[in-house]
N, C-alpha and C positions, 0 to 999 in steps of 0.2 A: 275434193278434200277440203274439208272447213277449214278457215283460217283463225289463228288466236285473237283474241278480242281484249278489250280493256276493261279494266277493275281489275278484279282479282283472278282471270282468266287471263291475266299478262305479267307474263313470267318475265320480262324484262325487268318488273319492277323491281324483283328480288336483287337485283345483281348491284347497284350502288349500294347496298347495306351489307354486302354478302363480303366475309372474311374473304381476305383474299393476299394473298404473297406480292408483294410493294417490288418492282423491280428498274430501275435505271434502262436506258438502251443499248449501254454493251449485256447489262445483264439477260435482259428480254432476249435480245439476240441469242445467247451462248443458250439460254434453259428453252429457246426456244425450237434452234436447230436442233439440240438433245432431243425432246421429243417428238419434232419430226422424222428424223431418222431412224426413230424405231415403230414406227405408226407403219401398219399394214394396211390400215381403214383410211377411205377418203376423210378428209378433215372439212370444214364448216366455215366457213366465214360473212358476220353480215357486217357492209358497210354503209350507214345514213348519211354520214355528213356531205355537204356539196362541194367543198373546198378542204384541200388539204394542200400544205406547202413540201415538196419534197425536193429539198437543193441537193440534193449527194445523187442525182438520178439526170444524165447529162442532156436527156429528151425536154423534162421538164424545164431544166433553167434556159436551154434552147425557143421554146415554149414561149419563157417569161420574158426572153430576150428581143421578140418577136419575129423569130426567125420560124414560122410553122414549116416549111419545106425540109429544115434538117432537124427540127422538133421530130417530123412523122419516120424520116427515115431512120432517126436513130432509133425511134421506137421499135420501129422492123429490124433493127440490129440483135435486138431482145430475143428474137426470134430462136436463133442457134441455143444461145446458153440456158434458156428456157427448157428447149426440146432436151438438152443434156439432166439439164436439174430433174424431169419429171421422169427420166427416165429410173433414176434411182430413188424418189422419193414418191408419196403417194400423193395427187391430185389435191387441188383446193375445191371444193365446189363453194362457189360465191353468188349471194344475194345481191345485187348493187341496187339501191334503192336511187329514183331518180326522180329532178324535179323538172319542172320547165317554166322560164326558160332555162337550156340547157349552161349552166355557169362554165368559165374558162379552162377551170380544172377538169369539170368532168367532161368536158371535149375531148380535152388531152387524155382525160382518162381509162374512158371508153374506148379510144384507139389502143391502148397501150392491153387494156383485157380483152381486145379482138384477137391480138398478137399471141398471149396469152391460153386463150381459147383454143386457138388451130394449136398452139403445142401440145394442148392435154390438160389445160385447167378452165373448168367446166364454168362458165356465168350464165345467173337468167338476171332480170332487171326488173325494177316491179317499181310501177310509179308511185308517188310518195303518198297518194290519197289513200291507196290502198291500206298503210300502215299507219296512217293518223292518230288514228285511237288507239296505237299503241308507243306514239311518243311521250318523252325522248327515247330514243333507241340508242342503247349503246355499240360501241364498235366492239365485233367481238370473232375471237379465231377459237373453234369448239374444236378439242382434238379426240373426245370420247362421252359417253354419259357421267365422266366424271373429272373431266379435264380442259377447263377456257381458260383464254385469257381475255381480257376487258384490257384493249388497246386502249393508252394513253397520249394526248395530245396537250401542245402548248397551245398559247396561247395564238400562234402564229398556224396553226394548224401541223404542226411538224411533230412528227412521234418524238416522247419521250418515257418512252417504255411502256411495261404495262402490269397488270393485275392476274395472279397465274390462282384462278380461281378450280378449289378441287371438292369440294361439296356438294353430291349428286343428285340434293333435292334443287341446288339452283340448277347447276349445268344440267342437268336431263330434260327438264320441262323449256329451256331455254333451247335446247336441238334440235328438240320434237317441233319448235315454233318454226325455227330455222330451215329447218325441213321443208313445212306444212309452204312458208312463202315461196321457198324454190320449187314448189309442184305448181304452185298459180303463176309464177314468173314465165315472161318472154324470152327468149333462149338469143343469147346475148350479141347474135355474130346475126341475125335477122335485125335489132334494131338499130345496132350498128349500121347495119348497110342503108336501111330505112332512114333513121332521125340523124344519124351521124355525119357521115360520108359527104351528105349536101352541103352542109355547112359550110360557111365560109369561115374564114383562119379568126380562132378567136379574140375575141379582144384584150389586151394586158394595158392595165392603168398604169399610170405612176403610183397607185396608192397603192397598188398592188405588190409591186415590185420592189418599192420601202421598206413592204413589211418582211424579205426573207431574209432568213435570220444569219447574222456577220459570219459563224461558223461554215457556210456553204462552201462546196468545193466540187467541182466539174467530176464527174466518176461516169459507169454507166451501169451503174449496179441495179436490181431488180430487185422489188420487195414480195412478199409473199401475200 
């Protein structure tokens, strides 16, 4: 299967210009479970960036803490209410776009979409050369040929809502792309065990840990 290409054969570009519905993160949340819930179709999601900050997620700030031994097993706690959620809602299939070296986040990361994976929500991985010529890539959850949203992030990397984009000339050619990657991707739970696993516990700076933002608060919620 060909992969999308750059110029004007990269539909990504459409999407920063592309009308789209402004929403907060209780908002994204509330319009976002709405239409997961009524979704019978597997939904879409590509992720590029290599860092993202997420304090309301009790693995993570375990992680940042630098305690890896109960960073991993909380992540395996994910396990149970995972297998609950998919049970009633439809699968994510996720592109995780990756760099190397492998950054702190997406250690943690990639454990947490291993977890993920055995419940029922489908990752392949596709290294970052591959999609070059088609940066910047925005982050983006595709729920039909006529319904994304362009997740939004601060400054700190930590969601602050997103973009509920419903224009079928961007979102369709943006699917088909999304698609097109996850048929050339490595199927997420093989490089897991490969590039992952060996690792030793990643590294968490002080600059790093500065930067998460005062609102954090210990939970063990899961994001989509």
């Amino acid at each position: 299967m060909s992969e999308p290409r750059a110029g004007r054969d990269n539909p990504f570009t459409a999407v920063p210009p592309a009308d789209g519905l402004v929403l907060d993160v209780p908002e994204y949340r509330s319009r976002f479970d709405r239409d997961h819930a009524t979704r019978t179709e597997p939904m879409w999601k590509l992720e590029r960036a290599q860092s993202f900050y997420e304090p309301d997620v009790a693995s993570w700030r375990a992680m940042m803490d630098g305690d890896w031994a109960t960073s991993l097993a909380l992540a395996e706690r994910m396990a149970g209410p995972l297998e609950d959620y998919f049970r009633s809602r439809v699968p994510v299939w996720r592109v995780r776009v990756v760099e190397f070296p492998i950054s702190a986040y997406l250690q943690w990361e990639l454990h947490v979409l291993a977890v993920r994976a055995r419940a029922g929500s489908p990752c392949r991985v596709v290294p970052a050369e591959r999609v070059a010529a088609l940066d910047p890539l925005p982050e983006l959850v595709i729920f039909s040929s006529s319904l994304m949203y362009e997740v939004l992030y601060d400054r700190h990397g930590g969601g602050r809502g997103g973009r509920r984009i419903t224009d079928p000339g961007v979102v369709e050619p943006c699917l088909r792309a999304v698609r097109e990657l996850y048929a050339v991707g490595e199927d997420l739970l093989s490089f897991h065990e490969r590039e992952i696993v060996p690792l030793p516990p990643p590294v968490v700076t002080d600059e790093m840990r500065a930067a998460v933002p005062a609102y954090a608060h210990r939970t063990e919620e899961f994001r989509i």
